[in-house]
C-alpha positions as CSV (number, residue, x, y, z in Angstrom):
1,X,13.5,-8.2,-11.8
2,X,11.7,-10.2,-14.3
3,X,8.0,-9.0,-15.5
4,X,6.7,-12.3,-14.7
5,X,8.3,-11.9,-11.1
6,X,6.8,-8.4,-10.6
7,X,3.4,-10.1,-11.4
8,X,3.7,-12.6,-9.2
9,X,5.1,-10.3,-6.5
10,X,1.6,-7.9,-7.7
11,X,-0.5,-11.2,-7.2
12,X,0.9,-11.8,-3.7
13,X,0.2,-8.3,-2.8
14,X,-3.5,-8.6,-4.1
15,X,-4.0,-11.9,-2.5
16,X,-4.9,-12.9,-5.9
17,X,-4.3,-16.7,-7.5
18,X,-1.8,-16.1,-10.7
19,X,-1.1,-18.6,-13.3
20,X,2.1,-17.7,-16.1
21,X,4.4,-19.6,-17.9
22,X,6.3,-21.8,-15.2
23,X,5.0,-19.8,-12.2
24,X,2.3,-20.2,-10.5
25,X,0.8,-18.2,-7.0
26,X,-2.2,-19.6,-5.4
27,X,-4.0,-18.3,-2.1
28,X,-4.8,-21.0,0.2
29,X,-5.9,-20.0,3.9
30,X,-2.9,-17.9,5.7
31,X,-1.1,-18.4,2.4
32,X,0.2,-17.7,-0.7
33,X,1.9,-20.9,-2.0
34,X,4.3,-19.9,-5.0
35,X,5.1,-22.5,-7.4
36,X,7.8,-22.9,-10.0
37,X,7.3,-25.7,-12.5
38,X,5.1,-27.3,-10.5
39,X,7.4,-27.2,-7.2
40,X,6.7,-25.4,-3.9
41,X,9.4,-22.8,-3.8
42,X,7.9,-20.6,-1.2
43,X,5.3,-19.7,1.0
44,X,3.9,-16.3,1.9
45,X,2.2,-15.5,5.1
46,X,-0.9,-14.3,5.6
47,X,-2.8,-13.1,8.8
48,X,-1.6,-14.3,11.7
49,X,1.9,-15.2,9.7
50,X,1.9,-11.6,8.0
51,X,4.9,-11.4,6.5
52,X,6.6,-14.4,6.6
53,X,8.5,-16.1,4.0
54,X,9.3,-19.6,3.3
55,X,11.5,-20.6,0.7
56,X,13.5,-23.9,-0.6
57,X,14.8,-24.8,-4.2
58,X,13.6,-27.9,-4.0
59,X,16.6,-29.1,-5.2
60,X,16.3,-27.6,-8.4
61,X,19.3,-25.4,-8.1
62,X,19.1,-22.9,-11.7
63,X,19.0,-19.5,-12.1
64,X,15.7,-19.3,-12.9
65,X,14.7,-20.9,-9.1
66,X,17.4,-18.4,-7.7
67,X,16.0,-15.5,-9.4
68,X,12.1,-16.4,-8.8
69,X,13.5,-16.6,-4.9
70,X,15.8,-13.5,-4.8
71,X,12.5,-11.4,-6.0
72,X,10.5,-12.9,-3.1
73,X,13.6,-12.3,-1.1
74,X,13.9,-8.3,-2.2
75,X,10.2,-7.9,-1.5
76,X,10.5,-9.0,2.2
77,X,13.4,-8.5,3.6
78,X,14.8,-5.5,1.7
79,X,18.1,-6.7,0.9
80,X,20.4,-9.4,0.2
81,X,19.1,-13.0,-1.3
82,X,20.8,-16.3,-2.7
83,X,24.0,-15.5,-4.3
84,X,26.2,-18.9,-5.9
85,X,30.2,-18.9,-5.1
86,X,32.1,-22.0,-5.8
87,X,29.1,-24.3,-7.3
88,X,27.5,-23.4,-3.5
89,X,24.6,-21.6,-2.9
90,X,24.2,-19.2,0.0
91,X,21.6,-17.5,1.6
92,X,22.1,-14.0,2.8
93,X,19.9,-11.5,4.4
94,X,18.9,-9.5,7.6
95,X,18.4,-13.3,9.5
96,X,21.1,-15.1,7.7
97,X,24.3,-14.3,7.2
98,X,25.7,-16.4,4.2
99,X,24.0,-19.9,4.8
100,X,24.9,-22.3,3.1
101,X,21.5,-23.8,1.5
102,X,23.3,-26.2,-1.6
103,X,22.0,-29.3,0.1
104,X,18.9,-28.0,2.2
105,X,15.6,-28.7,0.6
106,X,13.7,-27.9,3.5
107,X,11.8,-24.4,3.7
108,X,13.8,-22.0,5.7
109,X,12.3,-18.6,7.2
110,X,13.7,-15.5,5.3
């Protein structure tokens, strides 16, 4: 994991706004809205959605998205993440098992 991704992971966990480089966190009612050149690339529930993580690449589909989303990945669920086969990307963890997110911009639930 990156240093800027452990920060960002630290702001999340201090409920904290956070501002480096390309990434940005920012604490808005029951979330934390994590930005990556200006693009929502997940959101991080708060309260009554403690725990909950939504994530999309916004069709920006680079390794530095895919890494910035596998740290948000390891810190809630543990295991798995995005992994890229074939030019594809696939999401796998404890709720999906290898789905295929290439062309799905929407935010899915982790």
């Amino acid at each position: 994991m990156r240093k800027i991704e452990r920060e960002m992971i630290q702001a999340i966990i201090q409920r904290k706004n956070f501002k480096k480089a390309n990434t940005e966190v920012i604490k808005d009612g029951d979330f934390m809205y994590i930005y990556l050149h200006d693009n929502l690339i997940a959101k991080y529930g708060l309260n009554d959605n403690w725990g909950k993580l939504f994530i999309s690449h916004c069709n920006w589909l680079t390794n530095t998205t895919k890494s910035r989303l596998n740290a948000l990945i390891s810190f809630v669920d543990g295991l798995g993440g995005i992994y890229q086969k074939n030019f594809r990307w696939y999401l796998d963890t404890k709720k999906h098992n290898n789905l295929n997110i290439t062309n799905n911009s929407s935010f899915i639930e982790v």
